[in-house]
N, C-alpha and C positions, 0 to 999 in steps of 0.2 A: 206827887202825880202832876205830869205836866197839863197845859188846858187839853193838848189836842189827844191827850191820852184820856182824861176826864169825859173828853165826848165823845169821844170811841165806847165808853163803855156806859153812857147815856143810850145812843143809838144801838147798843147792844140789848139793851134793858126795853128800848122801846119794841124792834123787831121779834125779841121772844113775848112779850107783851100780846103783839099781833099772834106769834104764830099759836101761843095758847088761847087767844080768842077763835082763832082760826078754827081748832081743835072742840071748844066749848059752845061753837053757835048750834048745832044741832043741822048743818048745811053741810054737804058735801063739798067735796076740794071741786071737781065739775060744777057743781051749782053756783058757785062763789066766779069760778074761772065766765061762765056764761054769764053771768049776772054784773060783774068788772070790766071783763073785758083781760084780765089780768091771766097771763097763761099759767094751767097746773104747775107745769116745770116749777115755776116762781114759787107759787103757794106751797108745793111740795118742801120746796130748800126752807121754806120761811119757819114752818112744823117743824124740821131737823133739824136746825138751831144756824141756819143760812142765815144769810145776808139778802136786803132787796134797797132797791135804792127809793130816795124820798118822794120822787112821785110815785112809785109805789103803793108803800109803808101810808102814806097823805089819803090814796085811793082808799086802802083796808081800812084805814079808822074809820074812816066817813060812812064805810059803809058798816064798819062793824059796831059802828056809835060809840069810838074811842073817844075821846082828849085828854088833851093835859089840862092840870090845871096847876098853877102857882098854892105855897102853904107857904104859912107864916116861917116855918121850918125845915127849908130844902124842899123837893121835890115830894108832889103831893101823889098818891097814885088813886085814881079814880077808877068809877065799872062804869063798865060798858053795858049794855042793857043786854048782854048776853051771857053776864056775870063775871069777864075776864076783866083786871083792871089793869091800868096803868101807869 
């Protein structure tokens, strides 16, 4: 696997991350759009296994209380306080 295939499917992993958090906050796709600034269209694609780009994807953690975090062992997947992790 090359790098840039590598983070292709990093940033795949993080966006379905989001859009099952998206799904699990107990917020409507409107609620989240009014409350970001971030239009349905987007939230919509992000649920169906779309693509959104980093400032984006940056906006939804923050608000959905995502991060990353570093493991001793690769890639560590943490929750969000709305039970989705990442």
């Amino acid at each position: 696997m090359t790098k840039l295939q590598a983070w292709c499917t990093l940033v795949d992993m993080i966006v379905k991350s989001i859009g099952q958090a998206i799904e699990k906050c107990g917020k409507s796709r409107y609620q989240i759009s009014q409350e970001t600034g971030i239009d349905q269209a987007i939230l919509c694609r992000i649920v169906n296994g779309g693509s959104c780009g980093m400032k984006t994807a940056d906006k939804l953690c923050e608000y959905l209380g995502l991060e990353l975090r570093p493991r001793s062992r690769g890639l560590k997947r943490s929750r969000s306080k709305h039970g989705a992790t990442l």
